[in-house]
SEBA-841444 format. One record per residue: residue in one letter; x, y, z of N, C-alpha, C in turn. Coordinates in pm, whole numbers, plus 50000, padded with zeros to 5 digits. Layout:
AXYZXYZXYZ
...
***
This chain:
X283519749439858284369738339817284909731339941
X284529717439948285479706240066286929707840045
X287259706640184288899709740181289359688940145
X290649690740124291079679240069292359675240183
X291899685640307293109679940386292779670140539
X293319664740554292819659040681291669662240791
X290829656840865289859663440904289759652741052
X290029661841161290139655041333288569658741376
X288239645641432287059645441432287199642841612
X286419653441672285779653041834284819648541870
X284399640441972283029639042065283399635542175
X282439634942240282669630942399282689615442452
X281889604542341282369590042345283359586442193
X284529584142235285299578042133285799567942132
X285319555342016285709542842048286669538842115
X286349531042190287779522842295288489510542243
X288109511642061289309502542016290049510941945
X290519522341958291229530341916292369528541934
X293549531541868294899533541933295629546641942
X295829545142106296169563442127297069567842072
X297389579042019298759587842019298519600642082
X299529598742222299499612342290300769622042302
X300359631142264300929640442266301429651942392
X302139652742474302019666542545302719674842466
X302059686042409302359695542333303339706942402
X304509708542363305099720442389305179730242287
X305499740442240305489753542188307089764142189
X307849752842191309239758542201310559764442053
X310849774142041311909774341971313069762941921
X313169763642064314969757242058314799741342189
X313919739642262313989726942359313429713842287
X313499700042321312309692142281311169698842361
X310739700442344308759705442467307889694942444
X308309684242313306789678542322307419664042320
X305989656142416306459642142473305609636442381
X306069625742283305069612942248305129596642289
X303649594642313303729580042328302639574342297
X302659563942221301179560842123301169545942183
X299749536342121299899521342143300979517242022
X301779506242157302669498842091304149502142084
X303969520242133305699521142156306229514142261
X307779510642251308359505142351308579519242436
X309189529642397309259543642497308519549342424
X308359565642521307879575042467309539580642416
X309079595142344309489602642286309949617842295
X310549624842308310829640442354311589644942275
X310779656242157311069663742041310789672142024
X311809680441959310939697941923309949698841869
X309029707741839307789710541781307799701541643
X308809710441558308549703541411308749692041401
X309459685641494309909666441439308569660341514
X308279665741646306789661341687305989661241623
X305829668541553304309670141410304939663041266
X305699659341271306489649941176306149637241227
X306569636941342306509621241369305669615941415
X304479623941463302969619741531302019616541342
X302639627441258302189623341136302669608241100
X303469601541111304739587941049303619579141192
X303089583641272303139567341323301579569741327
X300619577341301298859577641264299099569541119
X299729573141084299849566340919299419553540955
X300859546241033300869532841046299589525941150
X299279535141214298189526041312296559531541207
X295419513241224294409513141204293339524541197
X293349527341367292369535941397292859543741513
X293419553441447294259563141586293259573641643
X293589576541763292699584741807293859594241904
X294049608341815295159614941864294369621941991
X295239622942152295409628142226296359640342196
X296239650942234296589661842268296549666342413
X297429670542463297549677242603298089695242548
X297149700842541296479710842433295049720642418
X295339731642395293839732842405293189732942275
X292009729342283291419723242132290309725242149
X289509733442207288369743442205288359755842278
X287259761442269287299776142333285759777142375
X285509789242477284449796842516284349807242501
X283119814142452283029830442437281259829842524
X281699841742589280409846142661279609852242566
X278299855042571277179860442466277889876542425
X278239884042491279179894942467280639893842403
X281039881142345282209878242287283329880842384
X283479877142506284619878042602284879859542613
X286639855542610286679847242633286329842442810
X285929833942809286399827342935286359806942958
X286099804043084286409792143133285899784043026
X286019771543019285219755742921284659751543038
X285039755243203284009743443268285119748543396
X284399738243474285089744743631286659734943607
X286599727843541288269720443589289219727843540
X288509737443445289979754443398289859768143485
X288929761543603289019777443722290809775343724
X291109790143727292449793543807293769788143669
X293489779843552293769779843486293099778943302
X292829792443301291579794843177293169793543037
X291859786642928292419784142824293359794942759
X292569813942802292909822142721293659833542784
X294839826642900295809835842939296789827143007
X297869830743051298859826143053299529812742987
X299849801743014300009789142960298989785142909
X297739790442920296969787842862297139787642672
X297449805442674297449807342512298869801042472
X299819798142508300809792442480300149777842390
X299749768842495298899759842417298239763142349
X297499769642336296409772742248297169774342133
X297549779942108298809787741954299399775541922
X299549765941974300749755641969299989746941881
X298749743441986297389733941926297139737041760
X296979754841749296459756641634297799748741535
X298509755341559299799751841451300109741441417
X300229729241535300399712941511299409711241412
X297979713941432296789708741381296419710641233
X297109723341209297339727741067298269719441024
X299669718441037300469711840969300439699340950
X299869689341099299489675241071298169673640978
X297549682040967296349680740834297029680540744
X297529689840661298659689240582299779679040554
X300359668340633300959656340626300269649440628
X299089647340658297849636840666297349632740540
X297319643840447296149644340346294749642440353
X294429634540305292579631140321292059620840457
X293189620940543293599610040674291899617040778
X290839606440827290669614040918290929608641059
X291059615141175291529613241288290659617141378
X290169609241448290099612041600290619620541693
X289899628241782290189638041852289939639741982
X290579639542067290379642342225291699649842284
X290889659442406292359664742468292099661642590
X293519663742662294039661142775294269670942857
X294129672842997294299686243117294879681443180
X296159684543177297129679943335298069692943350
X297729696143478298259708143523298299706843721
X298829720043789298629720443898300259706943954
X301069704243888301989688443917302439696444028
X302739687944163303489692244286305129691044202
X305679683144116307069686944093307129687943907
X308189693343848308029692043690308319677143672
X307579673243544307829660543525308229663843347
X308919655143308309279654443158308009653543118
X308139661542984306839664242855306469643442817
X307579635942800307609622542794306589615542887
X307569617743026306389610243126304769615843109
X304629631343095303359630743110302949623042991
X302819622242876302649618542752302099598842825
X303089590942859303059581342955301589579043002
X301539589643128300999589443228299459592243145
X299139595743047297949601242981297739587442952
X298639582442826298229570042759297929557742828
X298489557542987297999549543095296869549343113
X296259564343155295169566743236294129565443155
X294359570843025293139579842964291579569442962
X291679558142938290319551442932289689548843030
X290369550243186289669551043303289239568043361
X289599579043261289559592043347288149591643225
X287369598743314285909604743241286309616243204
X285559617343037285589634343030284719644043106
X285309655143122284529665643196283789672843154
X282579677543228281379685643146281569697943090
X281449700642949281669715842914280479722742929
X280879736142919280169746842924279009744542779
X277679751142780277359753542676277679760242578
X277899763142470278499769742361279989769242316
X280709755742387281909755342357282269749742214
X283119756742150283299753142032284659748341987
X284659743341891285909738541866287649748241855
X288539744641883289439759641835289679763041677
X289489751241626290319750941521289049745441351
X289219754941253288039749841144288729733741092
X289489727741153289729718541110289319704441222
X288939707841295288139700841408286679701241383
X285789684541362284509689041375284249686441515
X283039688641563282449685341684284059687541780
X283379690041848284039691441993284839678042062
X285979684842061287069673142132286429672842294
X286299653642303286269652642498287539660042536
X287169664942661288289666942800288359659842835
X289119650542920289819642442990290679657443111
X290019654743212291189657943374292029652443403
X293079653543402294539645143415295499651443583
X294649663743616295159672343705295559666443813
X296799673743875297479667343980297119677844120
X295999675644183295829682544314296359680444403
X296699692444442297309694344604296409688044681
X297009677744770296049669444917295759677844998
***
């Protein structure tokens, strides 16, 4: 039986008349953690988990053809022996499936469930975002910003073979986008 709930759809070219909504996802109890800023806001946004997945639901509604960013992880790798590891060399030194890594990861799953669920039969566009390595902290907001700036000039990065989606509510594989801030 087809599910009847929203369905985020990944690839590696996604139309460029889209309108973004990005997300930097936080995973917090009690802080805002997560920054939004979509086309057409005058600011971004900095909210706890649940009003973030509330309110990234309230403004996909209103836009045409959204194409949600996530700064998030939204696929995975398993070696032929079922061990996780890397999606590609731009997660050396920071792999999806340990430290801040699984933080996102858990966060990803949970938004993705519940915005299907406020969505209904909505489908959405899918791409994530990698920004890590920042020489100082920057607000969950600015990065959110700094994504929806960049994102149509940063190329996605090559995955590994066999990378799959994280989530049964994702088809095809969300692009990466590198957002990373290297040390000179």
């Amino acid at each position: 039986m087809k599910s009847e709930s929203c369905v985020f759809t990944g690839f590696s070219n996604e139309p460029s008349d889209c309108q973004l909504v990005v997300v930097d996802l936080g995973y917090s109890a009690q802080r805002r953690s997560c920054g939004i800023f979509w086309t057409g806001a005058a600011q971004p946004l900095e909210l706890a988990f649940g009003d973030a997945v509330r309110h990234t639901a309230h403004v996909i509604e209103r836009l045409e053809k959204p194409l949600l960013v996530l700064e998030a992880v939204l696929s995975t790798y398993h070696t032929p022996s079922g061990n996780p590891d890397i999606r590609g060399e731009f997660e050396r030194g920071k792999g999806w499936y340990y430290g801040a890594g699984v933080l996102s990861f858990a966060g990803a799953l949970r938004f993705l469930q519940v915005l299907a669920e406020c969505l209904g039969k909505r489908c959405v566009y899918l791409a994530e975002a990698f920004l890590s390595n920042k020489d100082t902290p920057t607000a969950h907001a600015e990065d959110a910003v700094l994504i929806h700036q960049r994102f149509w000039q940063v190329r996605p990065v090559e995955l590994r073979l066999g990378v799959v989606p994280a989530s049964s509510a994702v088809t095809g594989v969300p692009s990466v986008r590198d957002f990373t801030v290297r040390p000179a």
